[in-house]
C-alpha positions as CSV (number, residue, x, y, z in Angstrom):
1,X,0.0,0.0,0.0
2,X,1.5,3.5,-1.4
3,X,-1.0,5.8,0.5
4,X,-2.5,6.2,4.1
5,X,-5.6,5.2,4.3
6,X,-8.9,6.5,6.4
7,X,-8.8,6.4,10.2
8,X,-12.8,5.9,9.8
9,X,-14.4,3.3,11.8
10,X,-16.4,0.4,10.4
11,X,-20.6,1.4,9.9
12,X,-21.3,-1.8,10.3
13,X,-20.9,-1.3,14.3
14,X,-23.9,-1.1,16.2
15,X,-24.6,2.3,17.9
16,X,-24.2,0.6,21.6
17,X,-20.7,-0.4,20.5
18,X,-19.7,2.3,18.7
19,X,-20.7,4.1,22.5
20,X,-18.4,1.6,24.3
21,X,-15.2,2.4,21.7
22,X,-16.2,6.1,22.3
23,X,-16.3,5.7,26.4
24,X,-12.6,3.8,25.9
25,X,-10.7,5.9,23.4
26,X,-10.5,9.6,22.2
27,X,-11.7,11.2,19.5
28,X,-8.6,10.4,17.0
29,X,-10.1,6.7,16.4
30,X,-13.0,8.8,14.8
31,X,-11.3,10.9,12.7
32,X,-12.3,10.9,9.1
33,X,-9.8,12.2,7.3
34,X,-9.0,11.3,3.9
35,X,-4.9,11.0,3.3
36,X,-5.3,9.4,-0.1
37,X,-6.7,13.0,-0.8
38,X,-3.3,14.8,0.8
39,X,-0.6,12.3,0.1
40,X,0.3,11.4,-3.9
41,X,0.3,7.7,-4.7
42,X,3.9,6.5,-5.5
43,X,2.7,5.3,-8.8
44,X,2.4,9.3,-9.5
45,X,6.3,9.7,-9.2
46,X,8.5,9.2,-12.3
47,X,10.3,6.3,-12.9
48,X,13.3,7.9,-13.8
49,X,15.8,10.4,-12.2
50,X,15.5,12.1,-8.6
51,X,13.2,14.2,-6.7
52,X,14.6,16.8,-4.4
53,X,12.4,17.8,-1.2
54,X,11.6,20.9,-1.1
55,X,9.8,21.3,2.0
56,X,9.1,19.4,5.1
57,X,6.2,20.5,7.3
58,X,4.3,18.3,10.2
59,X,0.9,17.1,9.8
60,X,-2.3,17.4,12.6
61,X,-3.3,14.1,12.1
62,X,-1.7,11.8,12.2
63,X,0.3,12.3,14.8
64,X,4.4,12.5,14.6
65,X,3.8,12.8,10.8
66,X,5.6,15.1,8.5
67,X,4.4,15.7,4.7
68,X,7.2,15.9,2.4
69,X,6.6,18.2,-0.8
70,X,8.6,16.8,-4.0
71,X,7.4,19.5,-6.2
72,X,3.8,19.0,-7.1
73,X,3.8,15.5,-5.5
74,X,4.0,15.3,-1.6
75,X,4.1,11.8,1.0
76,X,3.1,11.1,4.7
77,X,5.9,9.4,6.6
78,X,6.1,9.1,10.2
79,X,9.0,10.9,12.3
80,X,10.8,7.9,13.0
81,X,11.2,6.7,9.3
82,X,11.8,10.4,8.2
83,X,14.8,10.2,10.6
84,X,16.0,7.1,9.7
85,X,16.0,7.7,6.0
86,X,17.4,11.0,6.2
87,X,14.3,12.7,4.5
88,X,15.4,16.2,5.0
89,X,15.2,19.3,2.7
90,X,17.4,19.2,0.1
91,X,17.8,15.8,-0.2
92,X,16.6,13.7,-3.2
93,X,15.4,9.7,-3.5
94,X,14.6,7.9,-6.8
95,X,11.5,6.3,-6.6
96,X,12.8,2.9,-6.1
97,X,14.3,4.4,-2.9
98,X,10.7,5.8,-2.1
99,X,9.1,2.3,-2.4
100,X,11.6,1.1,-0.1
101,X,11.0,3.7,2.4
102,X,7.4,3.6,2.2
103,X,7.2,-0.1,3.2
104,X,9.1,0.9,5.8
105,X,6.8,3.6,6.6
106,X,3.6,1.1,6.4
107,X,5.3,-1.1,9.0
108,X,6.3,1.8,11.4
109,X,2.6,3.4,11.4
110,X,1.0,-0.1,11.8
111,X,3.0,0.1,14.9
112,X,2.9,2.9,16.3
113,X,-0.8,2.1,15.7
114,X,-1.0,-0.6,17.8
115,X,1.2,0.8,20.3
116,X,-1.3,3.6,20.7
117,X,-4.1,1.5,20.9
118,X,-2.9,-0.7,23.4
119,X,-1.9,2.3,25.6
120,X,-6.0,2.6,26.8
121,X,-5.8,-1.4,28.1
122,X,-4.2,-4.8,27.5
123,X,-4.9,-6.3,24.3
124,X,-4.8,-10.0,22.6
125,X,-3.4,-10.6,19.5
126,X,-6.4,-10.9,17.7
127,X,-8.0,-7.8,18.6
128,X,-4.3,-6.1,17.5
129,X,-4.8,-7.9,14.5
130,X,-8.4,-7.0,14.3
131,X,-8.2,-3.3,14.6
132,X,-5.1,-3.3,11.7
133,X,-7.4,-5.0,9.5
134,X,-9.8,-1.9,9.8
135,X,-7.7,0.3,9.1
136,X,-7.1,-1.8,5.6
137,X,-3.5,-2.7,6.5
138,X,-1.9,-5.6,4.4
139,X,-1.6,-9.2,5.7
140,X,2.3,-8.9,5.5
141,X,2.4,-6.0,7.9
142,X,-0.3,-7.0,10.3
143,X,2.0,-10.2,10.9
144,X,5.1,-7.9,11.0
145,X,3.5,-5.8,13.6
146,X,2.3,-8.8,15.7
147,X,5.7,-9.9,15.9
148,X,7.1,-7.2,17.0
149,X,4.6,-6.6,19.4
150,X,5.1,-10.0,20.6
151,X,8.6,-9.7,21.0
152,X,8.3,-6.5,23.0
153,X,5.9,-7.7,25.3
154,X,3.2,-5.7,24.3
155,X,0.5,-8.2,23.8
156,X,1.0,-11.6,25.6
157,X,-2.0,-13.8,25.7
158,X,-1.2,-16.0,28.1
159,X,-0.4,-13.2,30.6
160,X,-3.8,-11.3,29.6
161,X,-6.0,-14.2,29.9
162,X,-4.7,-14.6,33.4
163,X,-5.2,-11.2,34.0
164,X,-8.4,-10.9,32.6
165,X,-9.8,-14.0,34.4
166,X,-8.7,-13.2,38.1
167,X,-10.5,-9.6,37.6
168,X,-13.6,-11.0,36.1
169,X,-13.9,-13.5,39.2
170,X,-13.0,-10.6,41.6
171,X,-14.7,-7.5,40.6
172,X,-17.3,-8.7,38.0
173,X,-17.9,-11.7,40.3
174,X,-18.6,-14.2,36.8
175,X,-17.7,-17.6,36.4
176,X,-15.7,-19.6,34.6
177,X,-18.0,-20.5,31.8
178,X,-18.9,-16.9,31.2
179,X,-14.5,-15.7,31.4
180,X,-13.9,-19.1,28.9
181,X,-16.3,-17.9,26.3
182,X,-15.1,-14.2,26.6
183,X,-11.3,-15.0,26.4
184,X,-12.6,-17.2,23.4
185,X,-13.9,-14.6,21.6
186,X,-10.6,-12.4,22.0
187,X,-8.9,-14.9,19.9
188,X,-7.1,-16.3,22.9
189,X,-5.6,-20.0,22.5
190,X,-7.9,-22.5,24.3
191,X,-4.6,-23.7,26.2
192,X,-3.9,-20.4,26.9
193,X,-7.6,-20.0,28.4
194,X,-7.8,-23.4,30.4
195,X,-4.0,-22.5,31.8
196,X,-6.2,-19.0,33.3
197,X,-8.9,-20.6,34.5
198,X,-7.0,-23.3,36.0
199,X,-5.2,-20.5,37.9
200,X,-8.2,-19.2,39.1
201,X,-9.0,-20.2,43.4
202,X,-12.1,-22.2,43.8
203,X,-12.3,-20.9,47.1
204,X,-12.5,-17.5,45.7
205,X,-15.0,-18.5,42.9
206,X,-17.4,-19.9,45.2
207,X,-17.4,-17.1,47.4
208,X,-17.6,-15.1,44.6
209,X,-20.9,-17.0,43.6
210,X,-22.1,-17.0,47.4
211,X,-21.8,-13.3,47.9
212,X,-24.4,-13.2,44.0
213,X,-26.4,-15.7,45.1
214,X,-27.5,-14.1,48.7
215,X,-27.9,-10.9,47.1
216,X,-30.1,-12.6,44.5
217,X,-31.7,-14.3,47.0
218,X,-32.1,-11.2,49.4
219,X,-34.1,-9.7,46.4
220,X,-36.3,-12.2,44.8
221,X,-39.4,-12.7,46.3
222,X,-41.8,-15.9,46.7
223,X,-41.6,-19.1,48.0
224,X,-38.6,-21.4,48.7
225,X,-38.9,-22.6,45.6
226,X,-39.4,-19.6,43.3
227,X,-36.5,-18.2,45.3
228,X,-34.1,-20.7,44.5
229,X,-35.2,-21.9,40.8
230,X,-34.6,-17.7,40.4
231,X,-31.3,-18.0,42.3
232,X,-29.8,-20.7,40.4
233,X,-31.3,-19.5,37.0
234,X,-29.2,-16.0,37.9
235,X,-25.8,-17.8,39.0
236,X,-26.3,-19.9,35.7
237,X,-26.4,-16.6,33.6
238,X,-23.3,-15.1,35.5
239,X,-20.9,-18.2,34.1
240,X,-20.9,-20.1,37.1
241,X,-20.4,-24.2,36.7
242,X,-23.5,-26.0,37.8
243,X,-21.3,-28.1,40.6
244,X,-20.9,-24.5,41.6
245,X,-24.1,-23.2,41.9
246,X,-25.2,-26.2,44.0
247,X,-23.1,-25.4,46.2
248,X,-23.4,-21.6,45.9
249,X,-27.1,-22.4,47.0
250,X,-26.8,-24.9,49.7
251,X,-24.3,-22.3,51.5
252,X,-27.5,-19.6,51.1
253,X,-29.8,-22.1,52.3
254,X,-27.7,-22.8,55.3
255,X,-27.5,-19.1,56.0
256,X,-31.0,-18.4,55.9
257,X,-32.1,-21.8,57.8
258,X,-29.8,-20.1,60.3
259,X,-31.2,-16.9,60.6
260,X,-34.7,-18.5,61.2
């Protein structure tokens, strides 16, 4: 790919997720700005001879991007490449050099991409991969860029589905079933997933699904038996194991024989 591409989100989102990205990031993932109208393809640039720079000016958007004016034709490359290429005024680059420098450039601002959008919470690989696919990146770099996030430590999926399942038990209070199916959905490897859950203390699960089953319990009204067909039902929903909510339920029913 020669040319940036549009930072405009997918309409295909539905309005309550399209809230949810909003709540989580700023306003730059909803910028719809059209580079392919403010940076020449390189298929525009002769074949033959050299192109001096004439001027080198930052952009707004996107961010630590400069546009370099070869005359009448002009490119977006990021600060980094720009550096390392030695793209100053005055200088001049075949286009052959250009192509080389503008895969380079694709690589670096898949990158710093990612890096940006895993600066607002841990991702997996496949929502990395996910969100580079939006923004029409090739295959090539996506796999690039995965790598070297990889190698950097920036996305780990075995780290972040342990992460993830230890907060979902502890401040969502949900179950296992409920974390497998979510970690399964972030592309995350089912070893990877049954390594988390496996992690996870079954002390502090079922405590987990005692403290949502009294509260359920507390607030559902009827008989006995209403109460704890609703209970279970609600503990079910939450991802809890039904060996779980037996127990979950004979703990309430304790309690509450107790009390009377």
């Amino acid at each position: 790919m020669n040319n940036f591409r549009s930072f405009r989100k997918s309409s295909r989102k539905s309005s309550r997720s399209q809230q949810a990205e909003a709540n989580e990031q700023p306003n730059e993932w909803e910028l719809e700005e059209e580079f392919d109208q403010k940076a020449d393809r390189l298929d525009d640039f002769p074949d033959d001879g050299e192109l001096e720079i004439i001027s080198v000016e930052p952009v707004r958007w996107p961010r630590f991007h400069y546009r370099l004016t070869f005359g009448e034709l002009n490119l977006i490359v990021h600060e980094d490449v720009m550096i390392k290429y030695r793209m100053l005024k005055g200088y001049s680059f075949t286009k052959d050099a250009l192509q080389e420098i503008m895969a380079a450039n694709e690589l670096q601002a898949a990158y710093a991409s990612s890096v940006n959008y895993l600066s607002y919470r841990s991702r997996t690989r496949t929502e990395v991969a996910r969100k580079l696919r939006e923004k029409e990146y090739e295959n090539h770099v996506i796999e690039a860029t995965l790598e070297r996030l990889e190698q950097e430590k920036l996305i780990d999926d075995g780290l972040f589905a342990q992460q993830w399942a230890k907060q979902r038990v502890r401040t969502q209070k949900k179950g296992k079933v409920w974390i497998r199916q979510e970690l399964r959905q972030k592309g995350v490897d089912q070893e990877q997933i049954e390594q988390a859950l496996g992690d996870i203390d079954e002390d502090e699960e079922l405590n987990s699904a005692v403290l949502m089953a009294q509260k359920k319990w507390n607030s559902t009204s009827g008989q006995w038996l209403d109460k704890k067909r609703k209970t279970m039902a609600y503990l079910m929903r939450r991802g809890y194991s039904s060996d779980l909510v037996r127990r979950a339920l004979a703990q309430v029913e304790q309690n509450q024989n107790e009390e009377e």
